[in-house]
DRENNU-525205 format. One record per residue (C-alpha): x negated, y negated, z negated. Coordinates in steps of 0.5 Angstrom, whole numbers, padded with zeros to 4 digits, always signed. Example, Ala and Ser with C-alpha at 12.3 -4.5 7.8 and 13.67 -1.06 7.14 Angstrom:
# DRENNU-525205
-0025+0009-0016/-0027+0002-0014/
***
This chain:
# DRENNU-525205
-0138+0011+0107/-0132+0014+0111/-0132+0021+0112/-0132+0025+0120/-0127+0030+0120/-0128+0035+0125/-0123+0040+0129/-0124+0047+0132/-0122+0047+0140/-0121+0054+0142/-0120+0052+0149/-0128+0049+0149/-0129+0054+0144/-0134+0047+0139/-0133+0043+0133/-0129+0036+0137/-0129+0030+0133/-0122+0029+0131/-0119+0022+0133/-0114+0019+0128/-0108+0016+0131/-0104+0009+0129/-0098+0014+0129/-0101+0019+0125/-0102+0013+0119/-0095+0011+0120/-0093+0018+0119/-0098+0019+0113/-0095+0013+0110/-0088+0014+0111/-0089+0021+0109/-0093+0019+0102/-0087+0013+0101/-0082+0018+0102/-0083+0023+0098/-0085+0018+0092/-0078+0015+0093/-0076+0023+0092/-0080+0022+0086/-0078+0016+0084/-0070+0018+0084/-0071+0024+0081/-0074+0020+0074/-0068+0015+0074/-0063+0021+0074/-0067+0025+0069/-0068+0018+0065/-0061+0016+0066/-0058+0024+0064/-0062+0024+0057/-0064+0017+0055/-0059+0011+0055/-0061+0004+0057/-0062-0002+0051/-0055-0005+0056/-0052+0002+0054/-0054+0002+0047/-0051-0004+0046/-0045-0003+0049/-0045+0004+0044/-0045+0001+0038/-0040-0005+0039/-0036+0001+0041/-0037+0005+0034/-0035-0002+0031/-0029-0002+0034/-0028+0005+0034/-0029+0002+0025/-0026-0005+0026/-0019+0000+0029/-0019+0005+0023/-0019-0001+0018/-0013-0005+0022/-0010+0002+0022/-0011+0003+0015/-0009-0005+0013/-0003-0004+0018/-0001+0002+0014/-0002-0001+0007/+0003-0007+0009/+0008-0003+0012/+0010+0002+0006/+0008-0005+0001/+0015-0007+0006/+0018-0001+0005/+0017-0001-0002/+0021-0008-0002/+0026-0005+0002/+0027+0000-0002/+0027-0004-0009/+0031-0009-0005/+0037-0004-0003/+0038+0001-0010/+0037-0005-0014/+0037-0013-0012/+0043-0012-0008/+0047-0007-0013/+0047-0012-0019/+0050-0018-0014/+0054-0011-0011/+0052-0013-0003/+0052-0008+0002/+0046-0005+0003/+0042-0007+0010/+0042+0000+0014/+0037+0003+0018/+0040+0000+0025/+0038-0007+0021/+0032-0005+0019/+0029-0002+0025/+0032-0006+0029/+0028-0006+0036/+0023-0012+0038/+0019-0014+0045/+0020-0010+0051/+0016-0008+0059/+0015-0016+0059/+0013-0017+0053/+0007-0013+0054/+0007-0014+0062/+0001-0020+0061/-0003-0013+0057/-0002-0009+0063/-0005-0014+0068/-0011-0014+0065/-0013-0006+0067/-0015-0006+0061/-0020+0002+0059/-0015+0004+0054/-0009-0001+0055/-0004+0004+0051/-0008+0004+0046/-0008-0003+0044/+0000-0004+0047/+0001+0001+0042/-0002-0003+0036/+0001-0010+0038/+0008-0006+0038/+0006-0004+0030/+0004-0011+0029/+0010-0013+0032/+0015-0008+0028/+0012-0010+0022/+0014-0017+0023/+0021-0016+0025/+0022-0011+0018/+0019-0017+0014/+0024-0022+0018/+0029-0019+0016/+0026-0017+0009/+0025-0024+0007/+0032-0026+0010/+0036-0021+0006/+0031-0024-0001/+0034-0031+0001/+0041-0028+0001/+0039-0025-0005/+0037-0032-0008/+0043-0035-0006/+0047-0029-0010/+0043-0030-0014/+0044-0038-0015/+0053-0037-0015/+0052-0032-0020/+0048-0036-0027/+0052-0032-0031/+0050-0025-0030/+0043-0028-0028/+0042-0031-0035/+0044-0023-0037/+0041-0019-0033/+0035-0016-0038/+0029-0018-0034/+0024-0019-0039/+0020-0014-0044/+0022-0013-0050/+0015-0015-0054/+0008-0020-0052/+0004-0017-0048/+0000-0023-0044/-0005-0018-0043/+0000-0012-0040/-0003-0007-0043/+0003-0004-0048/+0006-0001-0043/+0004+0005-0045/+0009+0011-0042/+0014+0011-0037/+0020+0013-0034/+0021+0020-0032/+0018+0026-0033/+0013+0025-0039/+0009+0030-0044/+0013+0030-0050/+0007+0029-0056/+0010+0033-0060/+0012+0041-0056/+0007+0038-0051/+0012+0040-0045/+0014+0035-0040/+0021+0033-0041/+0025+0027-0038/+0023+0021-0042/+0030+0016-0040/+0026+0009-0043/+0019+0006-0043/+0014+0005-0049/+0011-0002-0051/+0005+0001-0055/+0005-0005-0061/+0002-0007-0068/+0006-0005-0074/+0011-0011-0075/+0011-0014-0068/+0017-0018-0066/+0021-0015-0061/+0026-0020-0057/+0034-0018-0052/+0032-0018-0046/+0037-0022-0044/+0044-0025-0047/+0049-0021-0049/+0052-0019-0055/+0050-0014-0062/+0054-0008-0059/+0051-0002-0064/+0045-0001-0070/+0044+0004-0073/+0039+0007-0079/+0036+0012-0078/+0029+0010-0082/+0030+0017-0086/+0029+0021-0082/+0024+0024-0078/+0027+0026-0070/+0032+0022-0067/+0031+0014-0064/+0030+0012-0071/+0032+0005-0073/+0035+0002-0066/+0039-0003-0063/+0044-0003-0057/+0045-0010-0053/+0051-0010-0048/+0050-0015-0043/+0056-0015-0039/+0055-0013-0032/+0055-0006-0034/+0048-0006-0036/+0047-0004-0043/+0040-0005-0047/+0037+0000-0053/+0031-0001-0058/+0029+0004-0061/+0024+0006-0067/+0024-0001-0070/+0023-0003-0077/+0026-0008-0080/+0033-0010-0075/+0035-0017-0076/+0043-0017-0072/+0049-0013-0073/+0054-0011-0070/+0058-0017-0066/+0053-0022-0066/+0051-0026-0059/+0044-0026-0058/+0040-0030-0053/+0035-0028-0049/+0027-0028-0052/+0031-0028-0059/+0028-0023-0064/+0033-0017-0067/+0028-0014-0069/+0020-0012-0071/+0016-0006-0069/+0016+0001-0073/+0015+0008-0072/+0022+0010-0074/+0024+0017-0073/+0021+0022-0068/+0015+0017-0066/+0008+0018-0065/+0006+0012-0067/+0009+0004-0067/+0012+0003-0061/+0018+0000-0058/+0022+0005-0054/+0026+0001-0049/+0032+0003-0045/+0036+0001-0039/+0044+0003-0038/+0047+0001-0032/+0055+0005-0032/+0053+0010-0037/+0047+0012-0033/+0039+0011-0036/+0035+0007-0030/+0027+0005-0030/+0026-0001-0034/+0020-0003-0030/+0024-0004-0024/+0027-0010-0029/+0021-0013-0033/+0020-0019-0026/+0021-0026-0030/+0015-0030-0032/+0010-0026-0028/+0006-0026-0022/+0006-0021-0016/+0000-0018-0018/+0001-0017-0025/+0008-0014-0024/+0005-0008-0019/+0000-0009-0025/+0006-0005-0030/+0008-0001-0024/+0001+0003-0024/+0001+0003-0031/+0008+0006-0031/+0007+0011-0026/+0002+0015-0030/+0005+0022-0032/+0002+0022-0039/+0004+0023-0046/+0010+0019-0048/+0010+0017-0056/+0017+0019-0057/
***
């Protein structure tokens, strides 16, 4: 049952029946929607302030995995461009100085590539964060030119190499011991512990930690130019042996045993001259291997390339970079 609502007349001074309007339920209505509007717009903002739609998080989480799979490009871009500079750099102080090519300078190197237009399709598609991703493309294009050109000099290289068999079949490029596995690279070149003082001092070979009697072979074709016997004695390089390959490259194996070349003999590369020993001041059996190039003692690892993979040869990389304990 419908309530009567009653009103005061001051004028007839009586409770009078009070009539409802068709205009007073538009305005009623009107009134009620409005303010559940004013509510309704107020929840959405509050909602949308603190609380992100299913459409936003998605988009949220694609972007967080971006912002991951960017880092990681980033990181693969840094790790290829300093694998490429390592070439260069092996490439300028050791390939082209044993064929005496000029080396490639930095205007080579870094030579420009692309340009505005290049990138013009980039900048059309108003993209968010478009100098993010032109920066990256520039990187990646970089670093497609500075291989270009690396892979360019290396051919250069080969062709030298193929014009100069002599000195190829002379260079010492192999290691003087069997080491199928790679684990007998025991000490590099440069600053190492001495075992016996225990201070650092610079170590001008490298070490091939071997059993006791193993074959030791030239490295590369040459002549006998020095052996000496010093088994007696408790310091020095012991029993060693010096090849001169020509080129201005000179070998020595130190620490020997048993030495089966003498002064003048022509020796081959792989031959055995000699058998692992722990002669003079040593620490164990060991050969302690060096390379002189004009009168100047270089890193024999840089050298030690044929007859193995990529990957084994940055294999005897890591092992000599080790700054551990020399045997010698």
């Amino acid at each position: 049952m419908a309530r009567i609502k009653y009103y005061y007349d001051t004028e007839t001074c009586r409770y009078e029946r009070a009539r409802v309007t068709y205009s007073d339920i538009v305005l009623n209505v009107l009134g009620f929607f409005s303010i559940a509007l004013v509510m309704a717009i107020a929840f959405v903002l509050v909602y949308n302030t603190y609380f992100d739609s299913p459409s936003e998080i998605k988009l949220k989480k694609e972007n967080k995995e971006l912002q991951t799979y960017y880092q990681d490009l980033q990181e693969e871009m840094n790790e290829v461009n300093e694998v490429i500079s390592a070439l260069e750099e092996r490439d300028n102080n050791i390939y082209r100085k044993i064929y005496e090519a000029e080396p490639l300078g930095p205007a080579i190197r870094e030579a420009g590539h692309g340009g505005a237009e290049e990138y013009k399709r980039i900048m059309e598609k108003g993209l968010y964060d478009k100098q993010l991703i032109i920066s990256t493309f520039k990187k990646i294009d970089k670093i497609k030119r500075k291989a270009h050109i690396q892979n360019q000099s290396f051919d250069e290289i080969m062709q030298l190499a193929r014009d100069n068999n002599a000195m190829l079949s002379s260079l010492p490029s192999i290691q003087p011991v069997k080491n199928p596995e790679l684990t007998k690279l025991a000490s590099g070149f440069g600053m190492r512990i001495n075992p016996f003082h225990k201070g650092r001092v610079m170590h001008g070979g490298i070490d091939f930690a071997a059993p006791r009697g193993s074959e030791v072979f030239a490295t590369g074709n040459g002549e006998v130019k020095f052996v000496k016997d010093n088994s007696e004695l408790q310091t020095g390089y012991g029993n060693y042996i010096e090849i001169d390959h020509g080129f201005g490259y000179v070998t020595k194996y130190a620490h020997l045993g048993e030495i089966k070349v003498k002064p003048g003999d022509k020796v081959k590369r792989g031959e055995v001259i000699a058998y692992v020993s722990s002669s003079g001041g040593s620490a164990a059996p060991h050969v302690h291997y060096e390379i002189i190039k004009d009168n100047k003692k270089i890193d024999p690892v840089n050298f030690l390339i044929q007859g193995l993979s990529d990957e084994e040869y940055q294999k005897l990389l890591t092992l000599a970079s080790h700054e551990n304990q020399s045997f010698d």
